[in-house]
C-alpha positions in Angstrom: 0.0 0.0 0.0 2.8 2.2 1.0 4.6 2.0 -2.3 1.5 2.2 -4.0 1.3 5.8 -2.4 4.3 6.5 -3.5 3.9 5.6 -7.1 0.9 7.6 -7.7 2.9 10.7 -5.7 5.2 10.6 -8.5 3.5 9.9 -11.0 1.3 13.3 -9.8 4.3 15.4 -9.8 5.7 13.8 -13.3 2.4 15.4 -14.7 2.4 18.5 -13.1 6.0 18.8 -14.6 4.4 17.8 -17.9 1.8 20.2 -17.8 4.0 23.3 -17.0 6.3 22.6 -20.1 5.8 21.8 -23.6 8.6 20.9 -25.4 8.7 20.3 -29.6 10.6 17.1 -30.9 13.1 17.9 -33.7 15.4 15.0 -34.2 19.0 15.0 -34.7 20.5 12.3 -37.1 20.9 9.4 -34.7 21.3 6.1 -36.8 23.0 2.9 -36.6 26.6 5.2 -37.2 26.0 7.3 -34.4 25.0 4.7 -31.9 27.8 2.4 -33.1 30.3 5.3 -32.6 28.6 5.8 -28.9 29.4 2.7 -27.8 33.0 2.8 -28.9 33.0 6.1 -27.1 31.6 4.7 -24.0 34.2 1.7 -24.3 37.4 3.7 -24.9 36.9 6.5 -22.5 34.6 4.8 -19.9 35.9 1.3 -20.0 32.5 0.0 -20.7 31.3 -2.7 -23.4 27.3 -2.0 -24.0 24.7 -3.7 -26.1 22.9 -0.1 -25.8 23.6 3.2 -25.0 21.0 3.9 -22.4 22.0 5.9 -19.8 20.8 6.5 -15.9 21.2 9.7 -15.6 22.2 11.4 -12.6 23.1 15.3 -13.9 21.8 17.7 -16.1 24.2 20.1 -17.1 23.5 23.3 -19.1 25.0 24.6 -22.1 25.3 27.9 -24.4 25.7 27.3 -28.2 28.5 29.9 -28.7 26.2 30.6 -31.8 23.0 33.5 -32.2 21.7 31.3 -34.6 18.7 28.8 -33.6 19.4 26.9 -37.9 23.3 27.0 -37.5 23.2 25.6 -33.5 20.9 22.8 -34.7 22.8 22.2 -37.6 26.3 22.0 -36.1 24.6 18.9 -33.6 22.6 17.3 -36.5 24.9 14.9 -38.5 26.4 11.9 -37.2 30.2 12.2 -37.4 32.1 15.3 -36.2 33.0 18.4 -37.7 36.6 18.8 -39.4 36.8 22.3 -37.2 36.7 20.2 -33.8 40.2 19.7 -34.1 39.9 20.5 -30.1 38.3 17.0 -29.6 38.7 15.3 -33.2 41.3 12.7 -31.5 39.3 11.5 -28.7 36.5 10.1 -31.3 34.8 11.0 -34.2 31.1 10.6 -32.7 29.7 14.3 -33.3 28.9 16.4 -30.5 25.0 16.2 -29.1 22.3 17.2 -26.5 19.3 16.2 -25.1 17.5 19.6 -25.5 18.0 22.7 -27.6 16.7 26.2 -26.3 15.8 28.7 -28.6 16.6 32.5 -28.1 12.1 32.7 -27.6 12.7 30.2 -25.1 10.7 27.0 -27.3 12.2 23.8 -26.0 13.2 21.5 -28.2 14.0 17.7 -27.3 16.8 15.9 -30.3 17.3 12.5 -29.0 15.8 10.1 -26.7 16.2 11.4 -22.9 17.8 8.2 -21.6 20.7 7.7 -24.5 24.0 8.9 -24.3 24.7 12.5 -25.8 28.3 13.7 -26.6 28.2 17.0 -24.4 30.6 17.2 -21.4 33.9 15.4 -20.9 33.8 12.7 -18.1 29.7 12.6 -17.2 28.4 12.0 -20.7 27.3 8.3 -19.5 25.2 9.9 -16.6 24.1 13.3 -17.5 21.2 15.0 -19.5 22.5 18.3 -21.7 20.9 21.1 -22.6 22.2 23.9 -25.0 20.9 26.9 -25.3 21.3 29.2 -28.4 24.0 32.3 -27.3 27.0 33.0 -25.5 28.5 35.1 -28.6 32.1 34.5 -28.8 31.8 31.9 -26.2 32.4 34.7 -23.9 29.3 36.7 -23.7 26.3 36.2 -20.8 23.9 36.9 -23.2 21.0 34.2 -22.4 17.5 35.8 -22.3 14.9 35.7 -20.0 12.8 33.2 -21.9 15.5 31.0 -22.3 16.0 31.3 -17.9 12.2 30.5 -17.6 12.8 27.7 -20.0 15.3 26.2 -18.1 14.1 26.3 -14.8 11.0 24.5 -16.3 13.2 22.1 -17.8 15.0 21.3 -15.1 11.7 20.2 -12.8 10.2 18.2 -15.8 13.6 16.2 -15.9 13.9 15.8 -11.9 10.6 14.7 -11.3 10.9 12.7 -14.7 13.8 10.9 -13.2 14.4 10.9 -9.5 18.0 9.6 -10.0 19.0 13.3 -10.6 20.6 14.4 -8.1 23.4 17.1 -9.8 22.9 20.4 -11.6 25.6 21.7 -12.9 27.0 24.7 -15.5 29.1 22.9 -18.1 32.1 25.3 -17.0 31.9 23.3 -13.6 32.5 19.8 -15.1 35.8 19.4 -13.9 35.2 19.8 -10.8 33.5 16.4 -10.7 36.1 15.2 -11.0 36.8 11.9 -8.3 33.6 11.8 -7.6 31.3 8.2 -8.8 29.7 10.1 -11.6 33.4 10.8 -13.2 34.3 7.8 -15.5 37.2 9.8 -18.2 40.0 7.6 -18.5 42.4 9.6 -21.0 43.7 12.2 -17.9 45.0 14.2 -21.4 41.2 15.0 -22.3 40.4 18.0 -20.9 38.7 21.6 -22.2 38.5 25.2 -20.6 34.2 26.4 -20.6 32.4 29.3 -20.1 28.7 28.3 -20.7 26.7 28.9 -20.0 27.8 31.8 -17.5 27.7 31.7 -13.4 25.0 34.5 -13.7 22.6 32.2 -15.7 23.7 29.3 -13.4 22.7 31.4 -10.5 19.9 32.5 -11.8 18.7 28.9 -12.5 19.7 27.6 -9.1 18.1 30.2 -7.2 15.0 29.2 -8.9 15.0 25.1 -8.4 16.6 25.4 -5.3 13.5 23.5 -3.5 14.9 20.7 -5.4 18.1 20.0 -3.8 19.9 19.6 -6.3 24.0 19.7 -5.5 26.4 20.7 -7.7 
């Protein structure tokens, strides 16, 4: 009886969550390559051999596009294989870079892959986290996220924690490494490492401030 309370608890608060947001599916180019090129990811820098690249996940961590443009954002995460320019991360595997959700300058939420598979997003917690980028950050530099795009995220955040009550991290993605040594961390090339800004501590705080009922750690 007791965890028959609980079920419908949560299942109460998942559709509250749902209610609150509405988010637009726009699908990134996620075939047989991509997944193969996952799990080779997944077995080369997390030591793991997978039949699928589901994922538990544990962290959401937010993003800025370094791009003003909704078309050339999306289109940078679309294809399957990496671009020539990211000669920054080219070695480390050829799987292009992804994310969960993309947010558009208006604030419109759009999901591009399954919630529970792997995305290429942050070094170290890929195989436990949830991204989300969010068109701006000119220069990859500039705090320029708007106010939709706050509102947008804070909604996002409680659909995915009471979605999936494993989540128990939110963090900016110019925090990542400081996950590092804790159970979440799984990188095994110690060489594979990159400097971020997004998507700036005053969006972060903003955010926080916001879901802080959630108790979500960072």
């Amino acid at each position: 009886m007791k965890r028959t309370i609980l079920l419908l608890a949560s299942s109460a608060i998942i559709a509250m969550a749902q209610n609150e947001i509405k988010i637009i599916d726009k699908p990134i180019v996620f075939k047989k390559e991509r997944i193969d090129l996952t799990k080779e990811y997944i077995k080369k820098h997390y030591g793991f051999k997978v039949k699928n690249i589901k994922i538990t996940p544990k962290i959401i961590v937010l993003h800025w596009t370094a791009d003003m443009s909704f078309k050339r954002s999306f289109n940078r995460l679309k294809p399957q294989r990496l671009f020539a320019d990211r000669k920054d991360i080219s070695k480390a595997s050829a799987l292009n870079v992804s994310a969960h959700f993309l947010v558009a300058r208006d604030g419109t939420i759009y999901r591009l892959m399954p919630e529970n598979w792997m995305a290429r997003h942050v070094i170290g917690l890929n195989y436990y986290s949830i991204g989300v980028e969010n068109v701006g950050g000119r220069a990859n530099r500039k705090e320029d996220l708007t106010k939709a795009q706050l509102e947008s995220n804070i909604k996002l955040v409680r659909y995915l924690k009471a979605k999936y009550p494993t989540i128990k991290k939110l963090i900016g993605h110019y925090e990542y490494r400081e996950e590092e040594g804790t159970p979440e961390w799984l990188e095994l090339d110690s060489g594979y490492r990159t400097k971020k800004n997004d998507p700036g501590k005053k969006f972060m705080k903003s955010v926080r401030e916001r879901v802080k009922d959630l108790n979500l750690t960072k």
